[in-house]
N, C-alpha and C positions, 0 to 999 in steps of 0.2 A: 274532760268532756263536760260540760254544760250539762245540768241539771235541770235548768230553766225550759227546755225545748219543749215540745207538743206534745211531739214523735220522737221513739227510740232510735237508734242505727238498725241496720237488719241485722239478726243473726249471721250472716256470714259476717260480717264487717268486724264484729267484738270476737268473734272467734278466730278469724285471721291475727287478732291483734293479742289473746293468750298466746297462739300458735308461734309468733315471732318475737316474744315473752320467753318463753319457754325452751326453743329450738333455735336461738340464736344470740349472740352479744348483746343483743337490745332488750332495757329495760321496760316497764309499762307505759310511760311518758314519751320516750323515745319509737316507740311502734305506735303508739297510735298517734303521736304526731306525723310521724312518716305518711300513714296512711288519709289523715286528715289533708295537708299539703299537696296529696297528690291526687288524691280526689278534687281538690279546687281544679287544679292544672285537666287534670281528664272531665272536669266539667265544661272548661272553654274549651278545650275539642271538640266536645258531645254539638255546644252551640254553634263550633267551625268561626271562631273570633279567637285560636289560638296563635294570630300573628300582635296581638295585646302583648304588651310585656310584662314581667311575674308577676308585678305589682297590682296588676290590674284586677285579679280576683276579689277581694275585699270589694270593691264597688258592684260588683253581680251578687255576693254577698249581701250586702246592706240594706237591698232592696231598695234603693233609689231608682226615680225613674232616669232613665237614661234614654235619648233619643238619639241612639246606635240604629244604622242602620240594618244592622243583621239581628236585632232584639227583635225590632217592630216587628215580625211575622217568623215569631217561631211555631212548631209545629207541637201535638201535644206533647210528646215524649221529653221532646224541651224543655218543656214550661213542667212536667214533670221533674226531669233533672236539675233545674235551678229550685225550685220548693224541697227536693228530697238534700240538696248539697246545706240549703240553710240553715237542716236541723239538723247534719252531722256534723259541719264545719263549721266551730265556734267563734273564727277570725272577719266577723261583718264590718270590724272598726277597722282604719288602716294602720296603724299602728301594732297592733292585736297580728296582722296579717304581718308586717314587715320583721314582728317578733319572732314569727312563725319561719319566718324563712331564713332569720337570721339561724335560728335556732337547729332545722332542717339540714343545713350547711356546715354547720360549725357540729355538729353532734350525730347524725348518722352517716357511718360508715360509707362511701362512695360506691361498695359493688351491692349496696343495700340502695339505691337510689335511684329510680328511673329516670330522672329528670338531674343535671347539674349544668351550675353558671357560676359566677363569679359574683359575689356578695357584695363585691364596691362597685358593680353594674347591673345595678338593679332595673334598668332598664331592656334589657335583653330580653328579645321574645322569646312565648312558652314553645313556641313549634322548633326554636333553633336549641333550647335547653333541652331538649326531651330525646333519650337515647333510640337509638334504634335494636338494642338488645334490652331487651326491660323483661321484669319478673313476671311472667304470664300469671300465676297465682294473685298479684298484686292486683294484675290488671282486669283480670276476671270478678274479683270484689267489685274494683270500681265501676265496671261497666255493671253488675246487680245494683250496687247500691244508689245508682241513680235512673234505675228502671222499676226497680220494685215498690209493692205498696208497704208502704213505711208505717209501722203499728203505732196506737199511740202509747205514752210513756207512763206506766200505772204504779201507785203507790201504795202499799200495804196498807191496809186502815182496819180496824177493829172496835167496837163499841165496845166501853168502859162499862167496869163490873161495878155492883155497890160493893161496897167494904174494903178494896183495892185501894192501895196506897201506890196515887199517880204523882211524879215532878215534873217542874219544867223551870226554865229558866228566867227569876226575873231580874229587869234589870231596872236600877234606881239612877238616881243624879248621879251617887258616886261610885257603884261597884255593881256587877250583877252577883245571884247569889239563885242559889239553887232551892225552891222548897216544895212543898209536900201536901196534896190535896185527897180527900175521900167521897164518894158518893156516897146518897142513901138513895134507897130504894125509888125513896120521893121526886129529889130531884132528876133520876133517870126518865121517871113517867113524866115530867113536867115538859123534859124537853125533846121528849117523842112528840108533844101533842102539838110545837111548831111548827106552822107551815111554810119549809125554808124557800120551796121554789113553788113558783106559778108556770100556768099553762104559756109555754112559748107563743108568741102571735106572729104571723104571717108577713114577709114583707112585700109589701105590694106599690106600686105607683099611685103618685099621690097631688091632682092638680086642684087650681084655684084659682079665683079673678080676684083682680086687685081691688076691684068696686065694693064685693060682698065683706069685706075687712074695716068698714067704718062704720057696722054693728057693733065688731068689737071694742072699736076703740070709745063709743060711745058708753058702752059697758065700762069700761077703765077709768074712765072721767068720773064717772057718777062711782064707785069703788072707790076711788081717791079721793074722794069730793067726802064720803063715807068717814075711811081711814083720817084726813086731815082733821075732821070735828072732833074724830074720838080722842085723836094724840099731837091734836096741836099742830097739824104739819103747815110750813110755809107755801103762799105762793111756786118758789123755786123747788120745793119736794115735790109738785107734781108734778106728771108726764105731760099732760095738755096733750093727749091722744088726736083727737078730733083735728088739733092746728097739725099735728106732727103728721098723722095720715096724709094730709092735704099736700104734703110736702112730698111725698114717696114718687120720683121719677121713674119709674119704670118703663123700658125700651127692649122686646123682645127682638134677637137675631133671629131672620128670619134666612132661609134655604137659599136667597139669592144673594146673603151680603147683608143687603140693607136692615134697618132699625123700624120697628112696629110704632106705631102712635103710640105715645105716655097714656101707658094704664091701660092698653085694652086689650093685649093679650093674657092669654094662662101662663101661671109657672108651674111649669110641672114639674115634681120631685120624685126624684125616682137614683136613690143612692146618695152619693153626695153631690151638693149642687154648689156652686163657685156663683155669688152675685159678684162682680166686679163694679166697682161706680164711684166717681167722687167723694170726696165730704161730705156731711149732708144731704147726699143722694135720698138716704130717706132707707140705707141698707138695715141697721138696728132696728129701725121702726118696724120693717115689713119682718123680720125675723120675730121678732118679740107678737106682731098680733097674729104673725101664723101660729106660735105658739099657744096663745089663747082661742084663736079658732079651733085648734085640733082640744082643749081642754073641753070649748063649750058644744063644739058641735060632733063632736069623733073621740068621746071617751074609752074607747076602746084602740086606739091607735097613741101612737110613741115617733116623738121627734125629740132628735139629738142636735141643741145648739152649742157650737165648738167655738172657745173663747179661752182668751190669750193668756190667761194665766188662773190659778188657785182662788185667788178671792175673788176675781169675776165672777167664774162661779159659781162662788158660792154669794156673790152680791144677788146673782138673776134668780137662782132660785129660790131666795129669800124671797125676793120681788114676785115671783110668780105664785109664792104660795101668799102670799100679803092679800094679792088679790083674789083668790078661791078660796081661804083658811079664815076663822078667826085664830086660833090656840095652837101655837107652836107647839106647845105640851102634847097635846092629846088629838087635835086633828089630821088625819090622815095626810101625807103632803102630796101636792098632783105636780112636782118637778123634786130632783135631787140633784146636786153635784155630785158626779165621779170622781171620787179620790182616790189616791194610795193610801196606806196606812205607814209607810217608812219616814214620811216628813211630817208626820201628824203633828210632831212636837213646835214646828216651824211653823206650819201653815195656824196652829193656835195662837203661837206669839204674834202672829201678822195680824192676825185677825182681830185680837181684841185692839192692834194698834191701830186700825185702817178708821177713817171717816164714816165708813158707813155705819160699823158698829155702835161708835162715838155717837154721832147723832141719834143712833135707836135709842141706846141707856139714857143719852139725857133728856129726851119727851118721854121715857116710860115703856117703848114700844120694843116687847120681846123681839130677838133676831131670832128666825130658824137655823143660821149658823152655829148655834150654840148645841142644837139636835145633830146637826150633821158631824161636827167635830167632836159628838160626846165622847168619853174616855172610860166610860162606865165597863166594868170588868168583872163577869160574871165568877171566874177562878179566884180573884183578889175576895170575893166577897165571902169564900170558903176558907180563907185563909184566919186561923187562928190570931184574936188582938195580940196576944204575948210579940205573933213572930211579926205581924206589921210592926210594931214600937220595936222591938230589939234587932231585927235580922233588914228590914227596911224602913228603919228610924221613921219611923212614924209617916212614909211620905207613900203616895200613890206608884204606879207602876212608872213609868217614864213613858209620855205620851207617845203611840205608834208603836211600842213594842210590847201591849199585852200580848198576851200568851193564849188568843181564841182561837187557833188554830190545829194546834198539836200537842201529846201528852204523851211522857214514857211510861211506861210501868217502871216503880222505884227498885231499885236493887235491894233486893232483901237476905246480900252479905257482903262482905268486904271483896272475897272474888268475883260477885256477879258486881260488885260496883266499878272494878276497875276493867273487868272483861267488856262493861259498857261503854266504859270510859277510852278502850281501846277501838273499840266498832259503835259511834255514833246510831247507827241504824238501826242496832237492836232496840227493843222495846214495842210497847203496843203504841202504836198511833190513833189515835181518834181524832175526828173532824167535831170540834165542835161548834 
């Protein structure tokens, strides 16, 4: 079962699955596969699209949009059951799904099965696979488990003591290796006094005319015009806002069909919004100064620009704090890029390799990608010199997998160290 989910399974669902554990030839892999499988299958009944063949689960899974015509107008219990199936049935990839069914077939029992087909026809539909004597207990899970409200999935977490001896795992270039941290009294107060979240804000509708956006761009010229004096910047480094506005075709669809005159309807944003338009259309442009519009006129509001890969960006929000920041270092930034932290160590490599960087370091001019990818490691910095030089030969954590997240309490005997070592789980967790 997926770890990763939102949402738990209901209690009936884990309890069916000790139950056929326990009171039956089937081991824990095996029952709640069974039950996983067959849930997908009693999910496309629930939606009445079980003339689809086995295979077809995995794509209502996936959450792809699908323009089915029995999708477009489900009703809520529906739109219920396909949300509650997502986050008990781990099989969204198809592959992951065909494994599942390979495995279904070859591995439980046949009078344990409400549903059988023949594994080299995988094309068989679910309503001719599906028995007419099936396990009523089976089938009374599946009909809860995609009608009930689905709880969400909670994890143990406890604040760390001073004087407590916590590990965690780090890992270096060439080995990971396990070591050993303590609090004082000090640093516990230090990191009570951060304020890790802010007041959530509202999401509301949000329009604009394309006229009142060449304040902006005149702001960005003269900003640039600024930035070039201080750091040398070429003709070709700047935007030329003011020509580039000028350029912005915009043509609203209006109710009957047809196309609005260039430039004089509203965009209104309200979720996500799809500009479609040629080259050139003038699509960056107008995204980039609605971006600066909501910084200088609506500091209180948040827009999310979605771009095609890691170092874009982290190219734009560079670029957008260039223009509202002097000091990378210490001034607050008014754009971020969303990262993960699993490819940190790559998206670093990329980054000091890309052009954009390259030309910052050689006029002198700090990147703020160097704040966004920082590697700074608050646990590393408690770590004893001896055991950085000997235990992690003198080298940093390995980019993307400090250890800010979670801590055990360290085994304090050789039985509690390998009774941990058998049940990952135990231990004190702390969020830090």
């Amino acid at each position: 079962m997926s770890q990763m989910t939102l949402f738990k399974p209901p209690d009936i669902f884990t309890e069916r699955v000790k139950e056929l554990k326990d009171n039956s030839e089937l081991d824990r892999e095996q029952a709640q596969l069974l039950l996983q499988v067959e849930l997908g299958f009693a999910l496309m009944e629930r939606l009445e699209i079980d003339d689809e063949p086995v295979t077809a689960v995995w794509a209502i899974l996936s959450g792809m949009p699908l323009r089915h015509p029995r999708l477009q107008n489900l009703d809520e219990m529906q739109r219920r059951a396909v949300a509650n199936a997502r986050q008990i049935i781990p099989f969204s990839a198809r592959f992951a799904w065909l494994g599942a069914l390979r495995f279904y077939i070859r591995n439980i029992p046949q009078n344990r099965r409400n549903y059988d087909f023949d594994i080299q026809d995988l094309d068989s539909q679910i309503i001719h696979a599906a028995k007419h004597l099936r396990d009523q207990v089976n089938q009374n899970v599946y009909e809860n488990s995609l009608s009930t409200d689905l709880q969400f999935r909670q994890r143990r977490a406890e604040p760390v003591k001073a004087g407590v001896a916590y590990q965690f795992q780090a890992k270096t270039e060439k080995e990971t290796v396990t070591m050993q941290v303590q609090f004082t009294p000090e640093h516990l107060s230090t990191a009570r006094q951060q304020p890790w979240f802010t007041t959530p804000r509202s999401r509301e509708p949000f329009s604009l005319r394309i006229p009142d956006l060449e304040s902006n761009a005149e702001f960005l010229d003269r900003r640039e015009q600024l930035l070039a004096r201080r750091y040398g910047w070429n003709e070709t480094q700047k935007g030329h806002w003011v020509s580039r506005f000028r350029k912005i075709n915009f043509h609203k669809i209006q109710e009957d069909g047809t196309l609005s005159e260039r430039n004089t309807q509203t965009l209104d944003l309200d979720g996500f919004v799809h500009l479609a338009g040629q080259v050139a259309s003038g699509k960056s442009t107008l995204s980039k100064l609605q971006a600066v519009d909501i910084v200088r006129n609506h500091p209180d509001s948040r827009i999310t620009l979605v771009v095609s890969d890691v170092q874009s960006a982290i190219q734009l929000a560079n670029q957008i704090n260039w223009w509202f920041c002097n000091d990378p270092e210490n001034d607050e930034p008014v754009a971020v890029p969303l990262l993960g932290r699993s490819k940190r160590e790559a998206h670093l490599k990329s980054f000091y390799a890309s052009k954009d960087f390259q030309e910052h370091w050689q006029r002198g001019q700090p990147h703020w990608g160097d704040r966004f990818l920082g590697t700074a490691c608050a646990l590393q910095g408690l770590l004893q010199a001896s055991d950085i030089f000997d235990r992690l030969h003198g080298k940093p954590l390995k980019p993307g997998t400090e250890p800010c997240h979670s801590l055990k309490e360290a085994p304090k005997s050789e039985s509690d160290r390998k009774k941990q070592n058998n049940n990952p789980g135990i231990g004190i967790i702390f969020d830090f």
